[in-house]
Jmol script that loads the backbone (N, CA, C; Angstrom):
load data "model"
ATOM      1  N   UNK A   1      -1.763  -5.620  13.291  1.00  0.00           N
ATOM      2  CA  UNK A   1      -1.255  -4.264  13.416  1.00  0.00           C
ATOM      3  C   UNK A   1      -2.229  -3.326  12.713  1.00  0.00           C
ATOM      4  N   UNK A   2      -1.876  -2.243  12.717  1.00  0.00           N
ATOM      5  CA  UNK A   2      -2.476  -1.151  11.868  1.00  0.00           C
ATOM      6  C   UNK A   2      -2.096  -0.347  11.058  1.00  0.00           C
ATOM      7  N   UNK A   3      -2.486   0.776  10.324  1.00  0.00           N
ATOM      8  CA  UNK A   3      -1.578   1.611   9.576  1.00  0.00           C
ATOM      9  C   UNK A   3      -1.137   2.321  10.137  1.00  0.00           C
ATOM     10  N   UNK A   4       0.411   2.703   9.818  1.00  0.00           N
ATOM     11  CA  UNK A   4       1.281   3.836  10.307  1.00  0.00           C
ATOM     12  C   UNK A   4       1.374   4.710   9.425  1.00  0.00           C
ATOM     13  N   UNK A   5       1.383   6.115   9.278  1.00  0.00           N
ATOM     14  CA  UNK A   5       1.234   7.124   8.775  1.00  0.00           C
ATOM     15  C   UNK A   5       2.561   7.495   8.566  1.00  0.00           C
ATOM     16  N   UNK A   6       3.426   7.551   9.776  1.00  0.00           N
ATOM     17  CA  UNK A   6       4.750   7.484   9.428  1.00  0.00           C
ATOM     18  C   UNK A   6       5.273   6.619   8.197  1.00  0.00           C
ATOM     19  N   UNK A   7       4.818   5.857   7.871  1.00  0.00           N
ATOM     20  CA  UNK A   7       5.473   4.373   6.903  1.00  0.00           C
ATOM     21  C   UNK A   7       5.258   5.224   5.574  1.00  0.00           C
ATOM     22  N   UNK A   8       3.974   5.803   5.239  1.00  0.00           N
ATOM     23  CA  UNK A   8       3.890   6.232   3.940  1.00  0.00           C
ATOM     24  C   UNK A   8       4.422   7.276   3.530  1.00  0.00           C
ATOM     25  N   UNK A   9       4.901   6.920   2.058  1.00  0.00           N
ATOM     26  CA  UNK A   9       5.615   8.522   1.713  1.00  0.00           C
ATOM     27  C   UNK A   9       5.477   8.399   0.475  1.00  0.00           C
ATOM     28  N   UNK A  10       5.225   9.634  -0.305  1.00  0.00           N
ATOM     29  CA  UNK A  10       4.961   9.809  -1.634  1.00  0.00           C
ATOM     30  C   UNK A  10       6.294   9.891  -2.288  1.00  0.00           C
ATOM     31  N   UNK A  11       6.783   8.976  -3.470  1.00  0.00           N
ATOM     32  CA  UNK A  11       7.574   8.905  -4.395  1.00  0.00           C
ATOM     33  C   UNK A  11       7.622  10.041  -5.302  1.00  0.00           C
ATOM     34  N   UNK A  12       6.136   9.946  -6.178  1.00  0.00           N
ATOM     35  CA  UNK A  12       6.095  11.014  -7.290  1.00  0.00           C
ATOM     36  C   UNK A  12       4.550  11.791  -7.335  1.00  0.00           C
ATOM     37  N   UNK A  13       4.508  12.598  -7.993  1.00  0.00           N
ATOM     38  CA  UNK A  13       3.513  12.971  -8.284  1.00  0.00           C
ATOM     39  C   UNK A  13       3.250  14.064  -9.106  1.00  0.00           C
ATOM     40  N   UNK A  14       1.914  13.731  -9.890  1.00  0.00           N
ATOM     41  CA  UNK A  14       2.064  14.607 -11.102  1.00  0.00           C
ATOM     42  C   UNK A  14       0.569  14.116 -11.651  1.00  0.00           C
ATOM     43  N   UNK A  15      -0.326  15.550 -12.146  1.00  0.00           N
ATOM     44  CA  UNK A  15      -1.571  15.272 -12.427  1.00  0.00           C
ATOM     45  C   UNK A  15      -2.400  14.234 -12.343  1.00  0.00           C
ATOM     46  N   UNK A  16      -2.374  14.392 -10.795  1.00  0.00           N
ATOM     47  CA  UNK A  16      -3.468  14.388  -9.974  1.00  0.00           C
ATOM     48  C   UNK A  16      -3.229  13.154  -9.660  1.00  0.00           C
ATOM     49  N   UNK A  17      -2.233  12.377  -9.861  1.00  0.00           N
ATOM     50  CA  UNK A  17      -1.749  10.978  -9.659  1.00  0.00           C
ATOM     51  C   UNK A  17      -0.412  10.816  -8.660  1.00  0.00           C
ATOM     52  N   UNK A  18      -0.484  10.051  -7.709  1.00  0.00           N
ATOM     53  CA  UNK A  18       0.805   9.920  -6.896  1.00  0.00           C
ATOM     54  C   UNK A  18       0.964   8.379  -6.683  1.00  0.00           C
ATOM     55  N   UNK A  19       2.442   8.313  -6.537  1.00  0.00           N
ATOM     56  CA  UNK A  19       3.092   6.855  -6.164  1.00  0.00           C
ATOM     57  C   UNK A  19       3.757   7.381  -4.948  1.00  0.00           C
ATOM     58  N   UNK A  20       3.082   6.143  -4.319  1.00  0.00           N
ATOM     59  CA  UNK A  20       3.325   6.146  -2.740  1.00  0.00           C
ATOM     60  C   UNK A  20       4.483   4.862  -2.363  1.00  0.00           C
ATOM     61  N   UNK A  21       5.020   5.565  -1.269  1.00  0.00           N
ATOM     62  CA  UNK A  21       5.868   3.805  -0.597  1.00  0.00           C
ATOM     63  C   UNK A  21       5.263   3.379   0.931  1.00  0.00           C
ATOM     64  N   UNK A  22       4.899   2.348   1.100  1.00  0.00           N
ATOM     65  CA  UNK A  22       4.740   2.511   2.534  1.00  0.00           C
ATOM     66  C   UNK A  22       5.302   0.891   3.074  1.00  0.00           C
ATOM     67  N   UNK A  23       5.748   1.262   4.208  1.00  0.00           N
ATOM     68  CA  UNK A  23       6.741  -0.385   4.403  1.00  0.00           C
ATOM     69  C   UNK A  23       5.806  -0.449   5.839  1.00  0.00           C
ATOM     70  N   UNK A  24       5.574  -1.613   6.304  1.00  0.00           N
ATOM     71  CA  UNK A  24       4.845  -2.133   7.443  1.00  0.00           C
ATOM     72  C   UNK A  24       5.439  -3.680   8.121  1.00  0.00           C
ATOM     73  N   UNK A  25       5.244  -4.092   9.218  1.00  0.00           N
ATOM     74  CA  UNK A  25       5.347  -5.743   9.408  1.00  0.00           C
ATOM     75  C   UNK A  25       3.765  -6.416   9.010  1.00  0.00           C
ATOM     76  N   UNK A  26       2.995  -5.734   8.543  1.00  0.00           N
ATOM     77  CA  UNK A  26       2.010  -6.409   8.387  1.00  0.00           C
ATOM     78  C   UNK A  26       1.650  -7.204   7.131  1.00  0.00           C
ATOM     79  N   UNK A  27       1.036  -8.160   7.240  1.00  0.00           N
ATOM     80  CA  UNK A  27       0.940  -8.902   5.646  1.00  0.00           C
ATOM     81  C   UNK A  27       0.384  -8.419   4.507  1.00  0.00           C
ATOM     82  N   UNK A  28       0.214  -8.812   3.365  1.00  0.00           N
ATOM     83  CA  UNK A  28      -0.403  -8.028   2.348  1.00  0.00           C
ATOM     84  C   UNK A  28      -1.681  -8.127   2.333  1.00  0.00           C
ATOM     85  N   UNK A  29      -2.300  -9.391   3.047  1.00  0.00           N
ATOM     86  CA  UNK A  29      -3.668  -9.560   3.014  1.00  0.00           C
ATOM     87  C   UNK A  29      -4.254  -8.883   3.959  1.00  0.00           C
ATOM     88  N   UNK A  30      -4.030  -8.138   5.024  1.00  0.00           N
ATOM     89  CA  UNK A  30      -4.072  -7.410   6.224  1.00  0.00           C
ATOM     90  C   UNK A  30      -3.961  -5.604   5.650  1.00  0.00           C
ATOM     91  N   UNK A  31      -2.759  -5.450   4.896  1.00  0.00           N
ATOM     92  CA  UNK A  31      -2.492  -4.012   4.447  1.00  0.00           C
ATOM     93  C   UNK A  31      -3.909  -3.712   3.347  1.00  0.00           C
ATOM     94  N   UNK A  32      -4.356  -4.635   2.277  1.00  0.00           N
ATOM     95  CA  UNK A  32      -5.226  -5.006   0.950  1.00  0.00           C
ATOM     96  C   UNK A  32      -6.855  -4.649   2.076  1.00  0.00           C
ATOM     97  N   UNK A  33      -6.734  -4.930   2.973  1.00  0.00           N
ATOM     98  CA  UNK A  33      -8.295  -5.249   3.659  1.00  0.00           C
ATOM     99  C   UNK A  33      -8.890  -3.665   3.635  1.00  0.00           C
ATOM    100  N   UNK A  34     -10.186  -3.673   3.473  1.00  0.00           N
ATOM    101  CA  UNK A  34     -10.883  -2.278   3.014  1.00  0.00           C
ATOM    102  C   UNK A  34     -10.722  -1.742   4.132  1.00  0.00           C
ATOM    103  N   UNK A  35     -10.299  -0.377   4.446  1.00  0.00           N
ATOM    104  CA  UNK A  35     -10.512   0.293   6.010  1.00  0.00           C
ATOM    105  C   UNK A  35      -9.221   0.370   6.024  1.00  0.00           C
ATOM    106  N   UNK A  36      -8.024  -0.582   5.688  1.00  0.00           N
ATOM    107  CA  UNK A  36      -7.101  -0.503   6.306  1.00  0.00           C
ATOM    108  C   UNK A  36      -5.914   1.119   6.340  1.00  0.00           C
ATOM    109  N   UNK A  37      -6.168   1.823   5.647  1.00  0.00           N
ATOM    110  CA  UNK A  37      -5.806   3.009   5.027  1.00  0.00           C
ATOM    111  C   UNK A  37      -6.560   3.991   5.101  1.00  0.00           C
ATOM    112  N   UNK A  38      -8.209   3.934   6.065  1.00  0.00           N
ATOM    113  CA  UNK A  38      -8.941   5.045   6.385  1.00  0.00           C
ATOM    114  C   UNK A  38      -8.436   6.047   6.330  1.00  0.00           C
ATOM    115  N   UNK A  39      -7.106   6.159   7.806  1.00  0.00           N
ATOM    116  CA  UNK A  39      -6.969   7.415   8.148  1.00  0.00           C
ATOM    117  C   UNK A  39      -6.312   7.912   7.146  1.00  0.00           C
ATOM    118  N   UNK A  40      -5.698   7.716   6.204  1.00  0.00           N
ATOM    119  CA  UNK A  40      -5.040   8.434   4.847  1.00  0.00           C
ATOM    120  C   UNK A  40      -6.210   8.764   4.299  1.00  0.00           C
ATOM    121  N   UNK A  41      -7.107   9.079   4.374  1.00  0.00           N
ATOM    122  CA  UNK A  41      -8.019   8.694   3.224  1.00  0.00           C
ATOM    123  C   UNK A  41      -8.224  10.278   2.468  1.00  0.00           C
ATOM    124  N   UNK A  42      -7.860  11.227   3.091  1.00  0.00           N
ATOM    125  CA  UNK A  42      -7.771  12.394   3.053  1.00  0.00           C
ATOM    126  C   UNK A  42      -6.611  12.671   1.393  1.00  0.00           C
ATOM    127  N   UNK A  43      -5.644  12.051   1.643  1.00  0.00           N
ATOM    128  CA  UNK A  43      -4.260  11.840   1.215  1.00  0.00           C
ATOM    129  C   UNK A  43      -4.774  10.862  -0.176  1.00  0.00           C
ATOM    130  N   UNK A  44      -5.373   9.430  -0.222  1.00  0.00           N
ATOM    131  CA  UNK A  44      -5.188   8.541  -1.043  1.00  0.00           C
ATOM    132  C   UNK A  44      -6.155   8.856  -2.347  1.00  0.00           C
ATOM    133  N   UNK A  45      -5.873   8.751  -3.369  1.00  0.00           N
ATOM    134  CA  UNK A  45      -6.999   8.830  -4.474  1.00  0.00           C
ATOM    135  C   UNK A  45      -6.875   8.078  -5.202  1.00  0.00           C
ATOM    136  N   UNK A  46      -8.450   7.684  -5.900  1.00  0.00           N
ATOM    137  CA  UNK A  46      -8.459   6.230  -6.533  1.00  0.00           C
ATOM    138  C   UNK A  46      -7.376   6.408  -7.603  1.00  0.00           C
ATOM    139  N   UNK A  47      -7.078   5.128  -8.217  1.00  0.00           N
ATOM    140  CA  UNK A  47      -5.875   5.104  -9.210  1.00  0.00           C
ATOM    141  C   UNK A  47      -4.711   5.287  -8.735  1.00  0.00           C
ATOM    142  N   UNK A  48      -4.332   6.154  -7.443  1.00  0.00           N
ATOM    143  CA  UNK A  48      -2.995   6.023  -7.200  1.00  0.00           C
ATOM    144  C   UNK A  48      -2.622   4.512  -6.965  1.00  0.00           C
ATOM    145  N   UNK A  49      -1.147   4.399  -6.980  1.00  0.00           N
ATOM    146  CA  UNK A  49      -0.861   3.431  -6.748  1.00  0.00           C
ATOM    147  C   UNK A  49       0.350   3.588  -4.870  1.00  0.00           C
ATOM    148  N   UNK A  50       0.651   2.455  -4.847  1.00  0.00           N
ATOM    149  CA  UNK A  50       1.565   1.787  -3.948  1.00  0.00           C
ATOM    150  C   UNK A  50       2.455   0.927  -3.657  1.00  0.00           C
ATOM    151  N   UNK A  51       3.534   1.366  -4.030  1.00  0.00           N
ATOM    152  CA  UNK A  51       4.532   0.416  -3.827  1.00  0.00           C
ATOM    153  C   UNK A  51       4.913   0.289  -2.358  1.00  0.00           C
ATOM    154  N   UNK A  52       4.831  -1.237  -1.874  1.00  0.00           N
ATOM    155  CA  UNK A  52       4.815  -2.099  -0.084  1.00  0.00           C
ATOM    156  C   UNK A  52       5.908  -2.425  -0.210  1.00  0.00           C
ATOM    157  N   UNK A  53       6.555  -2.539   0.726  1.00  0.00           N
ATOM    158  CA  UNK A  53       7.574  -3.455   1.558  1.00  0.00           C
ATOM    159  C   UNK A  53       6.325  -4.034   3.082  1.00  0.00           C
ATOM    160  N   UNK A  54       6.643  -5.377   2.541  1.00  0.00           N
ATOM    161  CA  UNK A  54       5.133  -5.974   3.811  1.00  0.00           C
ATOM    162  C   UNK A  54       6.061  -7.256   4.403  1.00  0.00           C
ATOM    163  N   UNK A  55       5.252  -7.857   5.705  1.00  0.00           N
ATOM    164  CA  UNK A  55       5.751  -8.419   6.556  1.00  0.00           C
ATOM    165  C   UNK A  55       7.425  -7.960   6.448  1.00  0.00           C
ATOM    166  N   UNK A  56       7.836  -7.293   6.949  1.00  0.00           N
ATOM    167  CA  UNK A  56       9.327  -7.000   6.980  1.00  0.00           C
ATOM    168  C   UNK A  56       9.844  -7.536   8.344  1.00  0.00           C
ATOM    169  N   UNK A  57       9.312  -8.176   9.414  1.00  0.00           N
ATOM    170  CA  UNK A  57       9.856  -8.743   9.996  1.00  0.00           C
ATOM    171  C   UNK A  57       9.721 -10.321  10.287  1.00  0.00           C
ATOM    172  N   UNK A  58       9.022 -10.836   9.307  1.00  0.00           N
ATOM    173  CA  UNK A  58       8.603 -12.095   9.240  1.00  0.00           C
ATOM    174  C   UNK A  58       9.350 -12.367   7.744  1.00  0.00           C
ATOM    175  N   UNK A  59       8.366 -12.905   6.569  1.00  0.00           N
ATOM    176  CA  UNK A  59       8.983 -13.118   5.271  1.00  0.00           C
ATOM    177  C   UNK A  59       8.878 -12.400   4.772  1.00  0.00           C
ATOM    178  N   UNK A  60       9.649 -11.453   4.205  1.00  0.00           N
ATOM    179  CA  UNK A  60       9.370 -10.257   2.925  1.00  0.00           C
ATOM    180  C   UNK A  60       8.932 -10.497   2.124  1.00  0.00           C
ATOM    181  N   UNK A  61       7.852  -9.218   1.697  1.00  0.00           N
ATOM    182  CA  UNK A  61       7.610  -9.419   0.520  1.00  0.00           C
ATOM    183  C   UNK A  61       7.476  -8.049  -0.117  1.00  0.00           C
ATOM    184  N   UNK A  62       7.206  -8.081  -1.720  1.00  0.00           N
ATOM    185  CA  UNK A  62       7.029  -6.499  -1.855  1.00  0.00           C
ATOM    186  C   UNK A  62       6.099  -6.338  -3.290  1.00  0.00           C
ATOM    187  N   UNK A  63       5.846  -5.594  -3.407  1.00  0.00           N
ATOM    188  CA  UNK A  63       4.232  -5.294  -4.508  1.00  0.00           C
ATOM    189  C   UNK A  63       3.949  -3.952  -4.677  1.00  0.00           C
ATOM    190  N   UNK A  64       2.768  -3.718  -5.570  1.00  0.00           N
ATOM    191  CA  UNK A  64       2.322  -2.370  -5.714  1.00  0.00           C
ATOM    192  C   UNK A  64       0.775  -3.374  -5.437  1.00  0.00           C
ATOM    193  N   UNK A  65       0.503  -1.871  -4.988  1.00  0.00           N
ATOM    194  CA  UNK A  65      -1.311  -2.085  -4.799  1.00  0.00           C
ATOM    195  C   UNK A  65      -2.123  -1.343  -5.351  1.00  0.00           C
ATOM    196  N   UNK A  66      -2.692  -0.846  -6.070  1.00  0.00           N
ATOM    197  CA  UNK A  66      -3.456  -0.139  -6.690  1.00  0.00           C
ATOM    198  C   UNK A  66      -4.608   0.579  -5.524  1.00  0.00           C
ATOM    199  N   UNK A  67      -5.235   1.881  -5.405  1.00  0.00           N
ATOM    200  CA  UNK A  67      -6.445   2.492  -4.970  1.00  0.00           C
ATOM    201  C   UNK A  67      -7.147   2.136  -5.920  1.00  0.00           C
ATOM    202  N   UNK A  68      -8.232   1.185  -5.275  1.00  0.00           N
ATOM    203  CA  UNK A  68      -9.532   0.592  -6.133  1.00  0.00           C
ATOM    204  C   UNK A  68     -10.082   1.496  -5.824  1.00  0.00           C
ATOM    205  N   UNK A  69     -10.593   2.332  -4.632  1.00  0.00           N
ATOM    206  CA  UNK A  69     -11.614   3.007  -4.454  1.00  0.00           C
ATOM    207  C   UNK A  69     -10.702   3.912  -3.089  1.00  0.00           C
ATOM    208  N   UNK A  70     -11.553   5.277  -3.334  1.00  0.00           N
ATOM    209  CA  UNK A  70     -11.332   6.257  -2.259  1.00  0.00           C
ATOM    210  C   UNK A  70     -12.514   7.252  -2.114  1.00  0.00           C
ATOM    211  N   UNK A  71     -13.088   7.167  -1.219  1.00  0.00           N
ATOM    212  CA  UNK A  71     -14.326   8.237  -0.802  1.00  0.00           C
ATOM    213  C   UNK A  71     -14.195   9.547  -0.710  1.00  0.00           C
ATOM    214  N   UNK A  72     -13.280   9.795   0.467  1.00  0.00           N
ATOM    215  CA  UNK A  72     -12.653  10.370   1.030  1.00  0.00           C
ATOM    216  C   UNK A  72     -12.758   9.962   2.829  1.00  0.00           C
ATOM    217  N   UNK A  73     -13.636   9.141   3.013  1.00  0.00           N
ATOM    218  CA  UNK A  73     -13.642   8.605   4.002  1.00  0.00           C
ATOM    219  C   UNK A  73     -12.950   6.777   3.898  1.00  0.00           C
ATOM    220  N   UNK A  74     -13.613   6.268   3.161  1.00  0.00           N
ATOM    221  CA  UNK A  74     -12.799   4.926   2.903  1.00  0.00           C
ATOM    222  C   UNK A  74     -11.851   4.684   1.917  1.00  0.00           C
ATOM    223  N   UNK A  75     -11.097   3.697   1.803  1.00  0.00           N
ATOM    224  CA  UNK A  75      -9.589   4.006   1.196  1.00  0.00           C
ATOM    225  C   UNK A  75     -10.051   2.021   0.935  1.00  0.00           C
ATOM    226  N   UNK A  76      -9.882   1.698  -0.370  1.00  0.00           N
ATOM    227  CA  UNK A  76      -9.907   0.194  -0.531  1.00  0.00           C
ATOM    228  C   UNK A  76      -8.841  -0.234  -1.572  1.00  0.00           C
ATOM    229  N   UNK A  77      -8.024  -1.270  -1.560  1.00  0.00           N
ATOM    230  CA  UNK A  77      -6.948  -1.452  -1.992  1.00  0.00           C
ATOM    231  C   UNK A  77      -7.563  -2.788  -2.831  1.00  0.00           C
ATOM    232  N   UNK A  78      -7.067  -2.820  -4.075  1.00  0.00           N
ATOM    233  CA  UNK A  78      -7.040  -4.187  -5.054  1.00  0.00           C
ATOM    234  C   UNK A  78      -5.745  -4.938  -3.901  1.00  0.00           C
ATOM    235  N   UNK A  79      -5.710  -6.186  -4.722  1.00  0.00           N
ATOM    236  CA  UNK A  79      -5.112  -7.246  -4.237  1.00  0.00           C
ATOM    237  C   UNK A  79      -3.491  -6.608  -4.411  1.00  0.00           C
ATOM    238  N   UNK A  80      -1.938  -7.091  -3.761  1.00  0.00           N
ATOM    239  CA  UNK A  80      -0.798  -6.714  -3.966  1.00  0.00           C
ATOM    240  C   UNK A  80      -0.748  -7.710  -5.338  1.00  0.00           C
ATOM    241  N   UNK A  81       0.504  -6.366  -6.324  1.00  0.00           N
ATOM    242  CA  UNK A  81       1.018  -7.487  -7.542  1.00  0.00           C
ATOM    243  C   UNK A  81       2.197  -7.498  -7.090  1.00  0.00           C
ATOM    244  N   UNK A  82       2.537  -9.022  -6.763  1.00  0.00           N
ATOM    245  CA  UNK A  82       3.652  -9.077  -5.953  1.00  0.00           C
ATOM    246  C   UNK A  82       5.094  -8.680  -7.092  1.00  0.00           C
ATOM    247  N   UNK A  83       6.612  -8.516  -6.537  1.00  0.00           N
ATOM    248  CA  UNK A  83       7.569  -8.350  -7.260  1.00  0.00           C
ATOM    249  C   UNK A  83       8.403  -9.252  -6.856  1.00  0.00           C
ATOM    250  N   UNK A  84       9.679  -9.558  -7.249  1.00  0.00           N
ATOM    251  CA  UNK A  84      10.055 -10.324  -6.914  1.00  0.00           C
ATOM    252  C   UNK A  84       9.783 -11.910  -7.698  1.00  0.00           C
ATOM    253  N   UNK A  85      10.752 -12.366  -7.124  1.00  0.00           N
ATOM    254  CA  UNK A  85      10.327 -14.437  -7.589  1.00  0.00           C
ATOM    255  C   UNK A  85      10.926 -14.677  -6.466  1.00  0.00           C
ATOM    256  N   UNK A  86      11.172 -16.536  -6.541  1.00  0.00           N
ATOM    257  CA  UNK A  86      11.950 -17.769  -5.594  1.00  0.00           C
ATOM    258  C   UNK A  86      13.775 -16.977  -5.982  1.00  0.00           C
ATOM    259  N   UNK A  87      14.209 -16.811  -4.777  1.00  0.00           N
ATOM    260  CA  UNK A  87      15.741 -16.989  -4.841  1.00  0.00           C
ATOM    261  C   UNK A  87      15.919 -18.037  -4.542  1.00  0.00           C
ATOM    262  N   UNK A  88      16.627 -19.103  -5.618  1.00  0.00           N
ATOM    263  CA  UNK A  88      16.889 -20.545  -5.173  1.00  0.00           C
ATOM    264  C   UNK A  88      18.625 -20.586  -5.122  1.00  0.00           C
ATOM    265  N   UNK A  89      18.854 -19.923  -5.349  1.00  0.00           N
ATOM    266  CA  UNK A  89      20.366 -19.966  -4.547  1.00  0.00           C
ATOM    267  C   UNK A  89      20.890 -20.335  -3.077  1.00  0.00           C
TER     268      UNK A  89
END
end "model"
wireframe off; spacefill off
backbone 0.3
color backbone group
């Protein structure tokens, strides 16, 4: 898949820093891949962060991702820190 623009939405923001949400079916290793967030790139700045809701129609999962880097043309994401554990119930 790709990025949806619709999916993202800013939580907070406040000097010069924003927390974003963006939910996708795509995996985290797919959302994390450099490029994948180009077209935001306008929008994303390094240090912001991201809180995912990923694969949502396969296995959930959910994380923040950090902006490693933003150009203003490329948008590169550190790895997801996932949340969550095993529900063994």
């Amino acid at each position: 898949m790709a990025f949806e623009s619709k999916n993202l939405s800013v939580l907070a923001y406040s000097n010069g820093f924003t927390l974003w949400h963006y939910a996708t079916t795509d995996l985290a290793t797919d959302v994390d891949t450099s490029g994948y967030f180009n077209t935001a790139a306008d929008m994303l700045r390094t240090g912001d962060m991201i809180m995912a809701n990923v694969d949502t129609d396969g296995t959930p999962g959910a994380g923040i991702f950090l902006v490693s880097s933003s150009t203003g043309a490329t948008v590169d994401l550190a790895d997801i820190t996932a949340m969550g554990g095993t529900n063994t119930d």
